[in-house]
C-alpha positions as CSV (number, residue, x, y, z in Angstrom):
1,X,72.8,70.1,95.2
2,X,74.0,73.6,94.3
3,X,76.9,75.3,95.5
4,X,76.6,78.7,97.9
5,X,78.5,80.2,94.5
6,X,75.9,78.7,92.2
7,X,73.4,82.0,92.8
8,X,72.6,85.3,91.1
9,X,75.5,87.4,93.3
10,X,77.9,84.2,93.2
11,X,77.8,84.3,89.3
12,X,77.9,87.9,89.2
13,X,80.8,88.2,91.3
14,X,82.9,85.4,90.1
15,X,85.1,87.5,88.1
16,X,85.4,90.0,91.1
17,X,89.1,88.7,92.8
18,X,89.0,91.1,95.4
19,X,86.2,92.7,97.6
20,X,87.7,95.1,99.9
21,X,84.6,97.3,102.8
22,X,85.2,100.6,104.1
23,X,83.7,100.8,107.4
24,X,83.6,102.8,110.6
25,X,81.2,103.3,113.6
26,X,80.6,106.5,113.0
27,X,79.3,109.2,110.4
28,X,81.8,112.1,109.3
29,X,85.0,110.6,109.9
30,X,85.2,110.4,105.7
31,X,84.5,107.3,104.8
32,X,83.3,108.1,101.1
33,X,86.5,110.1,100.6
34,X,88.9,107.7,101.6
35,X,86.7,104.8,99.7
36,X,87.0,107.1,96.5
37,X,90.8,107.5,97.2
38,X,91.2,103.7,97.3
39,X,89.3,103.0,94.1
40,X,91.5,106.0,92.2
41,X,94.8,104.7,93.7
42,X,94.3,101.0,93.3
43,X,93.2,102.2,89.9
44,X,96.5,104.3,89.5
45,X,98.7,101.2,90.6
46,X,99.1,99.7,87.4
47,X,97.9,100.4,83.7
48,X,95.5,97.1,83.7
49,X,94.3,97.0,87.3
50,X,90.5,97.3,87.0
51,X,88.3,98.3,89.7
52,X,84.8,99.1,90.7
53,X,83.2,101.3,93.3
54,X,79.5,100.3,94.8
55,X,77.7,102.9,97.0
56,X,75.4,101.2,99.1
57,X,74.8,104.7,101.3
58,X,71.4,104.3,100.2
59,X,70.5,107.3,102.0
60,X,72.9,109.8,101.7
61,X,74.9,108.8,98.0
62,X,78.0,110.9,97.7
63,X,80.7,108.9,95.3
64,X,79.0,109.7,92.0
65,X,79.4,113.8,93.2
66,X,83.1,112.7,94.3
67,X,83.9,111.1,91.0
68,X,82.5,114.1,89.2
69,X,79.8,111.7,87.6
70,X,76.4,114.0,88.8
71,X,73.6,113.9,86.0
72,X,75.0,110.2,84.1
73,X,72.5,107.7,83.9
74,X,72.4,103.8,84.6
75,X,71.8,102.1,80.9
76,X,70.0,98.3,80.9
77,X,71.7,96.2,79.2
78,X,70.2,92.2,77.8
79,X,72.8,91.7,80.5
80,X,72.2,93.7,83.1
81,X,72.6,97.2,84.2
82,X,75.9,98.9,83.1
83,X,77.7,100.7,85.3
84,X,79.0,104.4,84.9
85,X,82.8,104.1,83.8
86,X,84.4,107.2,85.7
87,X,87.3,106.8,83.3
88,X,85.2,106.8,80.0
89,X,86.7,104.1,77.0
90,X,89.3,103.0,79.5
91,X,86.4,101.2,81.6
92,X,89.0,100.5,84.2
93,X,87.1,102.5,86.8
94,X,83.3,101.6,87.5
95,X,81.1,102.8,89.7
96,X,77.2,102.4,90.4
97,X,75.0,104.1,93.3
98,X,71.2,105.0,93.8
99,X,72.4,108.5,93.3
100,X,72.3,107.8,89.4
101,X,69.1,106.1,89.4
102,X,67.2,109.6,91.5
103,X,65.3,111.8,89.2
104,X,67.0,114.8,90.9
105,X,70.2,114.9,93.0
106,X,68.5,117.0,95.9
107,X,65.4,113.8,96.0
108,X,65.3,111.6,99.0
109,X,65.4,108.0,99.2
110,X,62.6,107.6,102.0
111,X,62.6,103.1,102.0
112,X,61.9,100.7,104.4
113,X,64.1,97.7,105.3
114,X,62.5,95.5,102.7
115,X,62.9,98.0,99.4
116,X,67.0,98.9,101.0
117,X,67.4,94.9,100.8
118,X,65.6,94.6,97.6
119,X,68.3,97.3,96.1
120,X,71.3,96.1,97.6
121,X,70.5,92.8,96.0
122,X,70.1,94.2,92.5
123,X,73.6,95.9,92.5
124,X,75.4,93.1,93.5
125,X,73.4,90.3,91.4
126,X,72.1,92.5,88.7
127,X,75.1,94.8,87.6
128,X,78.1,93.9,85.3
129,X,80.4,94.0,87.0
130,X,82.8,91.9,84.4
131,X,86.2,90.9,85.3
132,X,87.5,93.5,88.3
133,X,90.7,93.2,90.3
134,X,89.3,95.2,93.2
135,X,85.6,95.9,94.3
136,X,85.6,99.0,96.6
137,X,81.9,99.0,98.8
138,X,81.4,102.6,100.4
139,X,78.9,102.0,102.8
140,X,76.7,103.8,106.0
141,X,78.2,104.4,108.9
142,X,77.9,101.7,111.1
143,X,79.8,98.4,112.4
144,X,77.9,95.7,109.7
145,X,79.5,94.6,106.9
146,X,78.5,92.7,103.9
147,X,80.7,89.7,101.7
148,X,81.7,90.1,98.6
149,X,82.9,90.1,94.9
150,X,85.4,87.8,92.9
151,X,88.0,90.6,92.0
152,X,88.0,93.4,94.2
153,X,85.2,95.9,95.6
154,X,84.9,98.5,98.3
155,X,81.9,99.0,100.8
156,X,80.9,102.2,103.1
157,X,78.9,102.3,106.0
158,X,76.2,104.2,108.1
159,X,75.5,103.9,111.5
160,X,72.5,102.3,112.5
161,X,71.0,101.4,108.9
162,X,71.4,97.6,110.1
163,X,69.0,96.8,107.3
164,X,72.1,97.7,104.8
165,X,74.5,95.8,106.6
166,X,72.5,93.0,107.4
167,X,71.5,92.7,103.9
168,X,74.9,93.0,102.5
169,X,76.3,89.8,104.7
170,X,73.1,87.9,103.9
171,X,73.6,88.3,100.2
172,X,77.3,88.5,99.9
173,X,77.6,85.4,101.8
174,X,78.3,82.7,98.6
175,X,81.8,85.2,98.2
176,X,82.4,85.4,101.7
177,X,86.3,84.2,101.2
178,X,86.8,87.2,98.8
179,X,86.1,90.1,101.7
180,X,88.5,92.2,103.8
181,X,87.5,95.5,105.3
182,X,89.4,98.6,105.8
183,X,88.3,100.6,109.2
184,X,88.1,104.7,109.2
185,X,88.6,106.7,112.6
186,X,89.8,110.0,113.4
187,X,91.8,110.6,116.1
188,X,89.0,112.1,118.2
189,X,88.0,109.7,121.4
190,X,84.2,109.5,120.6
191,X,85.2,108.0,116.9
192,X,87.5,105.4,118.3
193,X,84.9,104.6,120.6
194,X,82.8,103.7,117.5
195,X,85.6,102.0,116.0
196,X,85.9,99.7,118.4
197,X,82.4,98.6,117.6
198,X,83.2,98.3,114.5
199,X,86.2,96.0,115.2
200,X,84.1,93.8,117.5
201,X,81.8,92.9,114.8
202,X,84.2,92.2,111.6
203,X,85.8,89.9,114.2
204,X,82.2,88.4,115.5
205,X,81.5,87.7,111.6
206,X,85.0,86.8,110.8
207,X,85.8,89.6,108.4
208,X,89.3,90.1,108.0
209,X,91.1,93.6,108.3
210,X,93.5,95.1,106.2
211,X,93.9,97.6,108.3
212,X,92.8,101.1,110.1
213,X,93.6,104.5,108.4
214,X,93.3,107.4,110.7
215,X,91.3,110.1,108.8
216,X,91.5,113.9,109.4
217,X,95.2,113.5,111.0
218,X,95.9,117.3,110.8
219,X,95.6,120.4,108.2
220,X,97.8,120.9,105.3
221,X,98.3,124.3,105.0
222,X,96.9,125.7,101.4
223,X,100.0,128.1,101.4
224,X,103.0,126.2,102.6
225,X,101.9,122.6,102.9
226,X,102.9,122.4,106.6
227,X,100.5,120.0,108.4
228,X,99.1,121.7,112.1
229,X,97.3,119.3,114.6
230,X,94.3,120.8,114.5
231,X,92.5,118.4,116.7
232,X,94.4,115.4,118.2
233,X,96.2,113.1,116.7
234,X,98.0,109.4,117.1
235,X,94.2,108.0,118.3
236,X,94.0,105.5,115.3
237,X,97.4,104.6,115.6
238,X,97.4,103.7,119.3
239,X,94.1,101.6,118.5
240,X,95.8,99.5,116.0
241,X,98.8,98.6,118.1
242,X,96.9,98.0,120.8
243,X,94.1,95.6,119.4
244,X,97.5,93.9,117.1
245,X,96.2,96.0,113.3
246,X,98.3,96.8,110.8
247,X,98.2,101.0,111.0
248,X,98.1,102.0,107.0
249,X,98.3,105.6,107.6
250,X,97.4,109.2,108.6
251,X,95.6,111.2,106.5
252,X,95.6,115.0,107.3
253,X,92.9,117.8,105.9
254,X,93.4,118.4,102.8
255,X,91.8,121.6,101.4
256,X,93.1,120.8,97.6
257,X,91.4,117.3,97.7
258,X,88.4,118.9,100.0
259,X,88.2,121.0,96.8
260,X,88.3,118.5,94.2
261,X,86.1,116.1,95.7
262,X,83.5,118.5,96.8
263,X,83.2,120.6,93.7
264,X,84.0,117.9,90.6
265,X,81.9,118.3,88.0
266,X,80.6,116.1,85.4
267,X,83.5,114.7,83.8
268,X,83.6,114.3,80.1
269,X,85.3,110.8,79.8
270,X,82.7,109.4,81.9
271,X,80.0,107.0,80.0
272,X,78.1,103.9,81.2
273,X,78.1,102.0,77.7
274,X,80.7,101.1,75.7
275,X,82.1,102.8,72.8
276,X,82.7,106.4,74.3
277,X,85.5,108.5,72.6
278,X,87.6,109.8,75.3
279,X,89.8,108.6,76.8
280,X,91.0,111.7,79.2
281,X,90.8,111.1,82.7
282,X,91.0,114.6,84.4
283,X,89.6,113.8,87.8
284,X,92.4,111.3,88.2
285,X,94.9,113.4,86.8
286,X,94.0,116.4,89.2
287,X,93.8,114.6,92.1
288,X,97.4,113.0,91.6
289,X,98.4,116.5,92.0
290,X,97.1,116.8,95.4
291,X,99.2,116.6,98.4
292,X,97.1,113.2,99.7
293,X,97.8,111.4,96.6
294,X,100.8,110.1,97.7
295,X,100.0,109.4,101.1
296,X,97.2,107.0,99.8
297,X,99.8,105.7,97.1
298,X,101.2,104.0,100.3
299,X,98.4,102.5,101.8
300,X,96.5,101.1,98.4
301,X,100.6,99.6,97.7
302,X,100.5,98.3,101.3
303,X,96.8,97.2,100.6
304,X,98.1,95.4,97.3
305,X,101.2,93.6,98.9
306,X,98.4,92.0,101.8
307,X,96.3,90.6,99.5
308,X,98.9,89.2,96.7
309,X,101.0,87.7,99.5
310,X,98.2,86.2,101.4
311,X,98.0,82.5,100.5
312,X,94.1,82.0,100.1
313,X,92.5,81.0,97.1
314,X,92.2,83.4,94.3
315,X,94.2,86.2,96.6
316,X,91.5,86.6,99.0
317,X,92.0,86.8,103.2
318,X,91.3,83.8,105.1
319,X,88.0,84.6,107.1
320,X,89.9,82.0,110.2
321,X,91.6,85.1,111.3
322,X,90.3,88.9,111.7
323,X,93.7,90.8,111.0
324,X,95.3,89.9,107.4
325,X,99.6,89.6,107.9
């Protein structure tokens, strides 16, 4: 009899140590910004850490405009599809999304449940994915969540696409031990609300949590870097001491990374098949000049510590408990 690893996603993800799902209950709270932090601080943590980004936002792909990687293309490979390397010849930073495989940028994806599944279960059993330290999913807003990887990826969200999320757990489930998720809120009542919906179902499917950033913690001032409360603030933290989280962080509004994110373009050093040239990372480079940058440091080094000092196999969370120590 085979094992629950011995299938297409088990084999693909074997070399995947860590698989780590951004998630909330609700849309707009950022969870494709902070899921592109992650992957370029985790990235940023060490000069061999290797990591991989999946958007499974089926509907509304944003990380390849984040990462400045509009306009590359998905190559096929005897192996498999090949990723697009944000970080060009360095290949330490992958990333794939339906956003690369749309004729133009502006199309929509109009699918039923049956085609969503269909693609979620090509990117995780038909990409090559290689050996990775981190996986980072990006996916819909929404409070399902999928298992994972053998190194380490991230996973985003959207609210009622249960299709997505249901697909994601039904697929993922061989690498189930390798999954932690990392729950967005602002500090607005309506989105912990959602959060809390979110928390009830990683702990109904026995998803550990790293923890719960609270996103949109304030304004950083463009001109003198003070941070205002423009809206309230303290929500996320309050939730995680109350249902026993660990808090990573407050992240304000930051106009420099707003900017960065929003407008990157195309970045040279990106390439999806081995061989390229450069190896000049501007994106990265930029956005460790932004205000934010250090913030996240923090988290992704908290992040790290949780998952080398947990005592699982292969440094993944035990799925007996819903909060990682």
């Amino acid at each position: 009899m085979s094992s629950p690893a011995d299938t297409p996603v088990g084999r693909r993800l074997q070399h995947v140590k860590h698989i780590i799902i951004v998630c909330s209950g609700k849309g707009g709270v950022g969870k494709s910004s902070v899921s592109a932090q992650l992957a370029l601080s985790l990235r940023g943590s060490s000069p061999t850490t290797r990591v991989a980004i999946l958007d499974v936002d089926l509907t509304g792909p944003s990380i390849p405009r984040m990462l400045g990687l509009d306009g590359h293309p998905v190559h096929q490979s005897s192996d498999g599809w090949v990723p697009v390397y944000a970080d060009g010849s360095e290949a330490r930073l992958a990333c794939m999304s339906v956003g690369f495989l749309l004729k133009k940028k502006e199309d929509s994806v109009v699918w039923r449940g049956p085609k969503k599944n269909a693609m979620i279960r090509q990117f995780l059993g038909d990409v090559r994915w290689g050996n990775l330290d981190y996986l980072v999913i990006d996916t819909p807003p929404g409070a399902f969540f999928l298992p994972s990887m053998h190194r380490t990826i991230l996973i985003e969200f959207h609210a009622g696409t249960s299709d997505e999320h249901l697909s994601l757990i039904e697929h993922m489930a061989p690498v189930h031990a390798r999954l932690s998720a990392v729950i967005v809120t602002t500090p607005q009542a309506v989105a912990l609300l959602d959060a809390m919906k979110c928390l009830s179902f990683t702990r109904a499917v026995s998803l550990p949590i790293l923890g719960l950033i609270e996103n949109m913690s304030g304004y950083v001032c463009p001109c003198c870097g003070e941070i205002s409360n423009v809206f309230s603030t303290g929500g996320g933290q309050e939730m995680a001491k109350r249902e026993g989280l660990r808090f990573l962080g407050s992240l304000p509004v930051d106009t420099e990374l707003v900017t960065l994110l929003d407008a990157a373009e195309p970045d040279q050093a990106a390439e999806s098949v081995e061989g390229s040239e450069s190896s000049s990372f501007e994106l990265f480079e930029r956005y460790q000049k932004t205000s934010t940058a250090a913030l996240f440091a923090k988290i992704a080094e908290d992040i790290i510590r949780t998952l080398d000092n947990n005592p699982s196999s292969d440094g993944a969370p035990s799925s007996g408990d819903s909060t990682v120590e």
